[in-house]
C-alpha positions in Angstrom: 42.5 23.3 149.4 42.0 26.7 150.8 38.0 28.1 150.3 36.7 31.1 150.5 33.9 31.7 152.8 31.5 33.8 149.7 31.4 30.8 146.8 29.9 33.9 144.5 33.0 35.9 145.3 35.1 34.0 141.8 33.7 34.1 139.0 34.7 31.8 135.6 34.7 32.6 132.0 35.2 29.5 129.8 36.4 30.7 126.5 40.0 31.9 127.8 39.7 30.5 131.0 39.4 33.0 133.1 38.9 33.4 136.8 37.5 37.2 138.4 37.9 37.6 142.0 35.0 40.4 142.8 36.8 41.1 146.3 40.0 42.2 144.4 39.1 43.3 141.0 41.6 40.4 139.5 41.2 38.8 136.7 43.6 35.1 135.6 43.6 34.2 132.4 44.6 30.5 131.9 44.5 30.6 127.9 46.2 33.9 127.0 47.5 33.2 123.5 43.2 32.4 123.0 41.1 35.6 121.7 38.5 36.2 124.2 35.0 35.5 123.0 33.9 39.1 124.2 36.1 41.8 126.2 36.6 40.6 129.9 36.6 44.3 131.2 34.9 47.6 129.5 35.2 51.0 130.3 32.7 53.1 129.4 32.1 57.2 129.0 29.0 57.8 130.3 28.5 61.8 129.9 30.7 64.5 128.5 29.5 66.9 131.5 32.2 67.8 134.3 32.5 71.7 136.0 36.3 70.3 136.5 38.1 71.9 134.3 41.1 69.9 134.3 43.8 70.5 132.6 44.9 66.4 131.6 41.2 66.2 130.8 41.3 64.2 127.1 37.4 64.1 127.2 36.5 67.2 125.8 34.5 67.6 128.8 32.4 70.6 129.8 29.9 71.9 131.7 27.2 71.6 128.8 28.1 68.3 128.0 26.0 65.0 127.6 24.5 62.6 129.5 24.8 58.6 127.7 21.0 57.0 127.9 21.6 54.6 130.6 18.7 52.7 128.7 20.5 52.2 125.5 24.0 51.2 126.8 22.3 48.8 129.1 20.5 47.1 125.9 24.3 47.0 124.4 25.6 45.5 127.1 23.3 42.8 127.4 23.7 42.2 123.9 27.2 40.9 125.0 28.1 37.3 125.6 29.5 36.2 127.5 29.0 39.3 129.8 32.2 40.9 130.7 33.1 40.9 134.1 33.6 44.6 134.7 32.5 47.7 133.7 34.5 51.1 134.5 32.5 54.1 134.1 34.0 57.7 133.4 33.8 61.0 131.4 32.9 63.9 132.4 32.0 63.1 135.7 30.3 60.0 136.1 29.4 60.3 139.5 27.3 63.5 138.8 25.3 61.3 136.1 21.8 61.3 136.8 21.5 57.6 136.0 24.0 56.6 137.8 21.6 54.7 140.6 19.6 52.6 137.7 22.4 51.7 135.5 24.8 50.5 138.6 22.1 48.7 139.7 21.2 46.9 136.1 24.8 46.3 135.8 24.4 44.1 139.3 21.1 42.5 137.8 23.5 41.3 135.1 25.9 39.9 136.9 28.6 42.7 135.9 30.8 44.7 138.9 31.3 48.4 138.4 34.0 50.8 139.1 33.9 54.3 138.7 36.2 57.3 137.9 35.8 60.9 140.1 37.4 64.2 140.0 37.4 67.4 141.0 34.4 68.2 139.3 32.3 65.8 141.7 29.4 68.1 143.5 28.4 66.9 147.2 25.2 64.9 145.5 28.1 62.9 143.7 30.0 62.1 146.4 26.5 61.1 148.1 25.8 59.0 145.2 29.3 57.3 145.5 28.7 57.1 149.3 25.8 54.7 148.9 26.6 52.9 146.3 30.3 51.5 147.7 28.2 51.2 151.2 26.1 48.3 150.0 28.7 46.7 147.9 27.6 47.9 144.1 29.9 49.7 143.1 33.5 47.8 143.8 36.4 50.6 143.6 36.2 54.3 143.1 39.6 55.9 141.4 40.3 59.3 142.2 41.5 61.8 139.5 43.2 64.1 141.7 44.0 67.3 139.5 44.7 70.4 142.2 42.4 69.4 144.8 44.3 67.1 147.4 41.7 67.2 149.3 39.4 65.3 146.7 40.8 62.7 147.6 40.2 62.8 151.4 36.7 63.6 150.8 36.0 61.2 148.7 37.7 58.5 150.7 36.0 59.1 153.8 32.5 59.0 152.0 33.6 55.6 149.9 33.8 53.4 153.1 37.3 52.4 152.0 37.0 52.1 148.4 38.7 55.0 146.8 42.3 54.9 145.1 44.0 58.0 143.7 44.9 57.8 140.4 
C-alpha cells in the first residue's frame, strides 16, 4: 500500500464516508446516495466591497459595500458538525477584507482549508495579503476572476507561490 509521507495531508468524514486530500483540494465520497450530516465544502461572501467593476459581477458589489464580521461567521462555523472540510471565500473582493489574516487563521485553528476568490478589484495590499497567506500554506488555492485585466492573473500568480488558477 502506497503512503504518503504527511499522514495529516487526508482527511475522513464518517457520515458519507468521505476522504479530503488537503494537497489537491479532492474530496471521495464512498456513500453518495447518504445525505451528508453537514455540507462538506462552503463558500462564503465575505464583503460586498470590490473597486472592480465587473461587468459578470452577480454580487451587487461596490465600492461602499460591506465587510462580514469575521467574529460572527466564525461562531457559525463552529457551530457546524462535523466541520466542513473547506471554506471558499468571495464577494466583493475578499482579499481586500480587512479580516482576512484572523479569520484564515481561525479557519486553520478549526481544522478547515480555505480557498479564496480575486479579481480585478484586488489593490497591492490584497495581493500582499494573498502572498503570505499561500506562502505558509493557509490558504490552499487562489482562483482568479480575470474580467479585462490579463495581467491579473500574472500578478497574482507570481505573488501566490504557485497557487493561483484562472477562472
Amino acid at each position: 500500500m502506497m503512503r504518503h509521507e504527511n499522514p495529516d495531508r487526508f482527511v475522513y468524514r464518517d457520515d458519507v464516508q468521505a476522504t479530503y486530500d488537503r494537497l489537491t483540494g479532492s474530496t471521495i465520497v464512498g456513500l453518495p446516495d447518504v445525505k451528508p450530516e453537514a455540507p462538506l465544502l462552503i463558500d462564503i461572501s465575505v464583503t460586498n466591497r470590490c473597486s472592480g467593476g465587473c461587468s459578470f459581477c452577480y454580487q451587487d458589489a461596490r465600492p461602499d459595500g460591506q465587510d462580514a464580521p469575521y467574529e460572527a461567521v466564525l461562531e457559525q462555523l463552529a457551530r457546524i458538525h462535523p466541520a466542513p472540510f473547506q471554506v471558499a471565500l468571495g464577494g466583493g473582493e475578499p482579499a481586500n477584507w480587512p479580516d482576512l489574516f484572523r479569520f484564515i487563521g481561525g479557519l486553520g485553528s478549526m481544522g478547515i482549508d480555505a480557498t479564496i476568490t480575486a479579481g480585478p478589484g484586488i489593490n497591492s495590499d490584497g495581493l500582499w495579503h494573498l502572498g503570505m497567506l499561500t506562502q505558509d500554506e493557509t490558504l490552499k488555492a487562489v482562483g482568479v476572476s480575470l474580467g479585462d485585466d490579463e495581467q491579473l492573473f500574472f500578478r497574482t500568480a507570481d505573488e501566490c507561490n504557485g497557487k493561483a488558477v484562472a477562472h
